[in-house]
C-alpha positions as CSV (number, residue, x, y, z in Angstrom):
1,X,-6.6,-1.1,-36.6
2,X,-7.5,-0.5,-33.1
3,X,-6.7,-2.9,-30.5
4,X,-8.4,-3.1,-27.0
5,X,-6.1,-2.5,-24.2
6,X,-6.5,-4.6,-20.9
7,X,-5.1,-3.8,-17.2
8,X,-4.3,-6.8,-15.3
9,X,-4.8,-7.1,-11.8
10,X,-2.4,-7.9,-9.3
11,X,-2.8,-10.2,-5.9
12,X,-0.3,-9.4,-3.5
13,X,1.0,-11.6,-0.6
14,X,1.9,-9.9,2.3
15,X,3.4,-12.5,3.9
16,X,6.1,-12.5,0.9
17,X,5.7,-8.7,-0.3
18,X,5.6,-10.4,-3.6
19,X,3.1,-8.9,-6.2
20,X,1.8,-12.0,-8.9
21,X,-1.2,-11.5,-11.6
22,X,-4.9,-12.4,-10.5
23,X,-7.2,-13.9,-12.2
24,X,-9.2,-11.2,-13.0
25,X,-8.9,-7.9,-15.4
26,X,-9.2,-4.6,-13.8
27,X,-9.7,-2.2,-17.2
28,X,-9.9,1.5,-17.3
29,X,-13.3,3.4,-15.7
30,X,-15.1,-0.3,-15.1
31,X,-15.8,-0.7,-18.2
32,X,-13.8,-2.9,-19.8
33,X,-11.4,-2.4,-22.8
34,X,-10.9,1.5,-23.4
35,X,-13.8,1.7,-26.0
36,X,-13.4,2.2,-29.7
37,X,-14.9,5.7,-29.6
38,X,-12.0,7.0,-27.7
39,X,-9.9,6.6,-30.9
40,X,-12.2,8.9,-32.5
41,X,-12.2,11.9,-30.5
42,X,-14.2,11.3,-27.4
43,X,-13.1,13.5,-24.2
44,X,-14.3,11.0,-21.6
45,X,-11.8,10.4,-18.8
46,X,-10.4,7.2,-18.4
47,X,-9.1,5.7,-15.0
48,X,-6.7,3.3,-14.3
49,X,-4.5,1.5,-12.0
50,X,-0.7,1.8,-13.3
51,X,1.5,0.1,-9.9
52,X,1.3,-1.2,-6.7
53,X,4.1,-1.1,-4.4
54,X,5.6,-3.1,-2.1
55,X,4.4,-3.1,1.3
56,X,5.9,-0.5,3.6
57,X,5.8,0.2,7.3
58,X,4.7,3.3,9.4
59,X,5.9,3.2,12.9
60,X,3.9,5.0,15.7
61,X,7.5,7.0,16.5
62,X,8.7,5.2,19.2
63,X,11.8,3.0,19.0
64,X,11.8,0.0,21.8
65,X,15.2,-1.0,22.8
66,X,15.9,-3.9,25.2
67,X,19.5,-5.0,26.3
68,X,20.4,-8.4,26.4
69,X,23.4,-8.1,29.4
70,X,23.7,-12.1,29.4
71,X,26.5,-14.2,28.2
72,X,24.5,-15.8,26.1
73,X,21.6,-15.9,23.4
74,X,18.4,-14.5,25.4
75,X,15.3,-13.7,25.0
76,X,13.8,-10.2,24.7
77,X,10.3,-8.0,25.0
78,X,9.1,-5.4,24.0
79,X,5.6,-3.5,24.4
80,X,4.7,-0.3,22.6
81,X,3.3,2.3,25.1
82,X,1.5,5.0,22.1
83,X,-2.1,5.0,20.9
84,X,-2.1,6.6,17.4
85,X,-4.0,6.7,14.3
86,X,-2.4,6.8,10.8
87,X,-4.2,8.4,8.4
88,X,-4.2,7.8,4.5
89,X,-5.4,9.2,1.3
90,X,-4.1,10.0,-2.2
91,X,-2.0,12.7,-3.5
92,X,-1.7,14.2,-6.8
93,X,-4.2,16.8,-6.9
94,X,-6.9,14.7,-8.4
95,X,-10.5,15.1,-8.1
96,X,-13.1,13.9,-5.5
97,X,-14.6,11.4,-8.1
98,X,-11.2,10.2,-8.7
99,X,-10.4,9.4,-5.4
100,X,-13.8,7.7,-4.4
101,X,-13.6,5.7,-7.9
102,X,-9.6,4.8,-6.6
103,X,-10.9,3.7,-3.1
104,X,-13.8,1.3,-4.6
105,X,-11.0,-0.6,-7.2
106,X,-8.8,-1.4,-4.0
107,X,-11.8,-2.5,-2.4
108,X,-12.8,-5.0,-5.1
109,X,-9.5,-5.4,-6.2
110,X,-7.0,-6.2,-3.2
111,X,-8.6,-5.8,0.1
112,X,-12.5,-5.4,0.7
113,X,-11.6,-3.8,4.3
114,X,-9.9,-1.0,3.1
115,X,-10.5,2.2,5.3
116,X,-8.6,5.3,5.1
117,X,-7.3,5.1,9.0
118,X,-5.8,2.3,11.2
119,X,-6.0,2.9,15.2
120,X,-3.0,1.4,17.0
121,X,-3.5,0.9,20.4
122,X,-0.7,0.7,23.1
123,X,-0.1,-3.1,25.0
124,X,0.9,-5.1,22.0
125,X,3.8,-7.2,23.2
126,X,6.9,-9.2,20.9
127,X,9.3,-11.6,22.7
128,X,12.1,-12.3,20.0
129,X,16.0,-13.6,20.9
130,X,19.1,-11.7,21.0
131,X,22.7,-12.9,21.1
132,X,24.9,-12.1,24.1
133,X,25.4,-8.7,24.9
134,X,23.2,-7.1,21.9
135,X,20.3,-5.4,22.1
136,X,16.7,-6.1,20.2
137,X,14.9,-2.6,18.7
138,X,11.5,-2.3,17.4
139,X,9.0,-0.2,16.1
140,X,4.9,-1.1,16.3
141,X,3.2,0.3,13.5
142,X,0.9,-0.2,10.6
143,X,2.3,-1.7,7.4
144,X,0.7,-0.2,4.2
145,X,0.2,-0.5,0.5
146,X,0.5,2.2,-2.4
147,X,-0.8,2.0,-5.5
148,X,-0.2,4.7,-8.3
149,X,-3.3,5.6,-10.1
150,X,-3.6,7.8,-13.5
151,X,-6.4,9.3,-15.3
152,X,-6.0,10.8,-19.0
153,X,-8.4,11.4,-22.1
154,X,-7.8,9.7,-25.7
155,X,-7.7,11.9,-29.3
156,X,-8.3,11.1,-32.5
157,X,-5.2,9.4,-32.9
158,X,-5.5,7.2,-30.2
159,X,-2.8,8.9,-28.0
160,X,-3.5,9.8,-23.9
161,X,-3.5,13.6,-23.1
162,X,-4.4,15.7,-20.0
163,X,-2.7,12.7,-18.1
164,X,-3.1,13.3,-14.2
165,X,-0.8,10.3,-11.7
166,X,-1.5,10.2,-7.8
167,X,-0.8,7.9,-5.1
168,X,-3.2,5.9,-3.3
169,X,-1.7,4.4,0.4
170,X,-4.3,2.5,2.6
171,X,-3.5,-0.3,5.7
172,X,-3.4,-3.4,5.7
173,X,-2.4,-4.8,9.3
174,X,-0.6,-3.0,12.4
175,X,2.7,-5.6,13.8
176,X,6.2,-5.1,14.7
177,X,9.6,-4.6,12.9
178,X,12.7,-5.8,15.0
179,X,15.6,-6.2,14.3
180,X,19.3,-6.9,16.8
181,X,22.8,-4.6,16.7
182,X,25.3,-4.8,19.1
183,X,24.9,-1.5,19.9
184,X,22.2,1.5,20.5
């Protein structure tokens, strides 16, 4: 007996990184359940989304270093002086199809703005305090997303061959990441 197979979405939180279930089902190819005719020999591709990773962070290269020289808790600023684009895609050596099919599921799925480059433009200033004598870093950059998508084929018995993985990566909001050490 052949039971359908579902793919649950997930809703992420970037304030938390934290990745929960949505409400809705994302299944394989849009079209629902992995139909029964796959069991029986049918070479259609299916598509689906296996993982999504935590948020991560691209910085445009430049570390910002201030020096608090006080004897006491100060404050700090930084501004980031580079205008750069970041540039995502997918890797893995899949097809065109499967990348455009990839892209439209994040749409719908997670973030409807989606593009496949971020500009960061220089001037973007963080004040943030520092104890006595220690010095505030930073980096300005683009935090992103991954998700890990596969494709495969079905045969008669119901098991996946010719199954292709790649990673997806797209922005989802340029910031800063500081952080304080008592030294450079």
């Amino acid at each position: 007996m052949h039971t359908s197979a579902k793919i649950a979405t997930v809703a992420v939180s970037l304030a938390t990184g934290l990745v929960a279930p949505a409400q809705a089902a994302l299944a394989d190819s849009g079209a629902g359940a992995r139909p029964r005719a796959a069991c029986s020999g049918d070479q259609s591709r299916y598509k689906k989304i296996v993982k999504v990773a935590p948020v991560s962070f691209r910085s445009d290269g430049t570390l910002y270093t201030d020096h608090n020289g006080t004897s006491h808790a100060a404050t700090v600023k930084l501004t980031n002086e580079v205008t750069k684009t970041f540039t995502w895609g997918m890797s893995g050596g899949v097809s065109a199809s499967f990348k455009a099919w990839a892209f439209s599921e994040i749409k719908v799925h997670f973030d409807a703005n989606v593009s496949w480059s971020r500009a960061v433009k220089r001037g973007h200033e963080i004040d943030f305090t520092v104890p006595a004598h220690w010095y505030g870093h930073g980096y300005y950059g683009v935090y992103y997303r991954s998700v890990r998508v596969k494709t495969y084929q079905t045969n008669a018995k119901c098991q996946e061959i010719n199954v292709r993985y790649g990673w997806f990566s797209y922005p989802r909001g340029e910031g800063w990441n500081v952080w304080d050490s008592k030294s450079l």
